[in-house]
N, C-alpha and C positions, 0 to 999 in steps of 0.2 A: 722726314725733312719738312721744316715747314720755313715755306718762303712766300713772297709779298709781291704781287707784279703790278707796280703801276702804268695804265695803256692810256695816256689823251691821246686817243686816236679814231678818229670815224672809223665806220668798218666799209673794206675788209682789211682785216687785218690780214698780214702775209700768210698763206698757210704754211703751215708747220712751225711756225716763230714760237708757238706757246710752248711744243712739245722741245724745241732747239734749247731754249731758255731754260727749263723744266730740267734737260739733261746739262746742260754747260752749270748750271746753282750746283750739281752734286759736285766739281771740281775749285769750282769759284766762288767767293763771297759776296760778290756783286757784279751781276749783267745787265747791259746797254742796249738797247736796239737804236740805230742812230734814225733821225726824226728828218724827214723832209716837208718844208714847209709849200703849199699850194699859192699860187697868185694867178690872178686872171688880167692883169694891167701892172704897167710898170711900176706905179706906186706900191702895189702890192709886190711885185717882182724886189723895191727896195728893203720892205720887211724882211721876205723870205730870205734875200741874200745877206741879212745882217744878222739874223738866226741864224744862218747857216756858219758864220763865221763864227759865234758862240757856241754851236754845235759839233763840229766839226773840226776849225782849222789854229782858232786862237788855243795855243799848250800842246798844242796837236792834238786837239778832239778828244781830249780823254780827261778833261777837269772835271766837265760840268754833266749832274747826272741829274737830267730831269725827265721830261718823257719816255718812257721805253724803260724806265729803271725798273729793275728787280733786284732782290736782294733776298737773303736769308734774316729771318728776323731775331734771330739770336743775335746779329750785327750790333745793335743797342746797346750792349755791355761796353762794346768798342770804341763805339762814338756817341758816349756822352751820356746814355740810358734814355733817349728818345731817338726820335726819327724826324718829326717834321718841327722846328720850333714856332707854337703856335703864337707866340706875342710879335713873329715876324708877321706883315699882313700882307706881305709880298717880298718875294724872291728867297725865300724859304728853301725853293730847289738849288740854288747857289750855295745857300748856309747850308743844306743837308751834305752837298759838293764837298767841300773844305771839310769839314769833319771825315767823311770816306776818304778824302784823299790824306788827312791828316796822321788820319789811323793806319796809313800803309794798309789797307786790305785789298787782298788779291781780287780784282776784276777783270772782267771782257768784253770787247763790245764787239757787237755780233753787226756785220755788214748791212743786214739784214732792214728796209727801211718803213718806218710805220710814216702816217701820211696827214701833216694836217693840217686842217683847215685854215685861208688862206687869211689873212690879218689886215686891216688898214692900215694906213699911219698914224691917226690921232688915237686909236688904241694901240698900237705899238709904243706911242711916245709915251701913253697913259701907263705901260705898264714899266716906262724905264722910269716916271717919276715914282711911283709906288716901291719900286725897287731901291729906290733912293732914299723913300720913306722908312723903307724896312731897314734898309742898312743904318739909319739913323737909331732904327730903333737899337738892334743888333750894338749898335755901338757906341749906345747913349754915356759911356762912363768912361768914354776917351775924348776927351776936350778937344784933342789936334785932330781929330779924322779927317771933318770938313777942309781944313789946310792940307791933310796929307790925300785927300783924292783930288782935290784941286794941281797937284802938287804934280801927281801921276799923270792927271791930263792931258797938264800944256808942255811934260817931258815926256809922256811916254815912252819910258825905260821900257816896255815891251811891242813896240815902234806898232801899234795897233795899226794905225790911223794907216800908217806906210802899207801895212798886209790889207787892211781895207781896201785902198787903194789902188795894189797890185792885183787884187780879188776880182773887183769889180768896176775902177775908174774912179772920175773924179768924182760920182754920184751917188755912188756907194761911199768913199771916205768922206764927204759931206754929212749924207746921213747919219752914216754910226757916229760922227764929230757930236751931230746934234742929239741923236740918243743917250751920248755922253755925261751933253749939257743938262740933258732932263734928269737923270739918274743926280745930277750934282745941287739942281734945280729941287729936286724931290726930297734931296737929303737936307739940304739950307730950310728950307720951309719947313720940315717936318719938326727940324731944331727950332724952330719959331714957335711952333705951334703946342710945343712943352709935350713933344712925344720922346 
């Protein structure tokens, strides 16, 4: 079997995670270690707990496969005949997401949590404009996008901002509002900028 473990994770890594994951690929197509994000102050405790609702609780924790992924590398036949698309220059792990989920392939995600290191908010905000970027890029040959995330925003059909909110207060749905506004921010400029 040949499979693929992606770890952003300081060490240690949990023991036996390599050898859990190693056994659970021969069953499944694709395994999760779910990711805990570190903070040492509340600003950082805002990141962490806004990760954590991407991680964990928005679809019920099972869309988004970024840290902790592993996979079989035969998988590529399935979605698409790549793995990371490199003309995204961020949020690549979302795009890889949507195609594994696209594909119906059997995954699991193991309880099991890797640990990482804790984030500010002007690089948290950095990377939801970039992410904004990417998706711009991703989605450079659909004229309406920028209308239709704006669109999702201020309706949120999937009542985000509400689960924020019940998550963490009014400072946590604040936050992810404004993470929101940068990912929307990332995307308008990136169309400006003939990407």
């Amino acid at each position: 079997m040949s499979s693929l473990i992606i770890i952003v994770s300081p060490p240690p890594i949990p023991p036996g995670l390599i050898f859990k994951i190693n056994l659970l690929l021969e069953n499944y197509d694709v395994v999760k270690a779910r990711v805990k994000f570190a903070f040492k102050n509340n600003k950082q405790r805002l990141v962490a707990e806004c990760r954590r609702l991407f991680h964990h609780v928005f679809d019920g924790g099972t869309k988004l496969f970024g840290p902790g992924l592993s996979f079989h590398k035969d998988i590529h036949n399935k979605i698409g005949g790549y793995f990371f698309d490199e003309r995204i220059d961020w949020g690549e792990d979302g795009e890889l997401s949507s195609r594994i989920y696209e594909a119906n392939l059997n995954y699991y995600i193991v309880n099991d949590c890797l640990f990482h290191d804790e984030e500010n908010i002007l690089h948290d905000l950095s990377v939801a404009w970039r992410i904004g970027r990417g998706s711009r890029q991703k989605n450079k040959n659909k004229k309406d996008f920028f209308l239709e995330i704006l669109e999702v925003n201020w309706h949120d059909p999937k009542n985000r901002i509400q689960i924020a909110y019940s998550e963490g207060g009014y400072s946590l749905a604040i936050y992810f509002f404004t993470w929101r506004v940068m990912t929307y921010l990332g995307y308008y400029f990136g169309k400006k900028r003939g990407v």
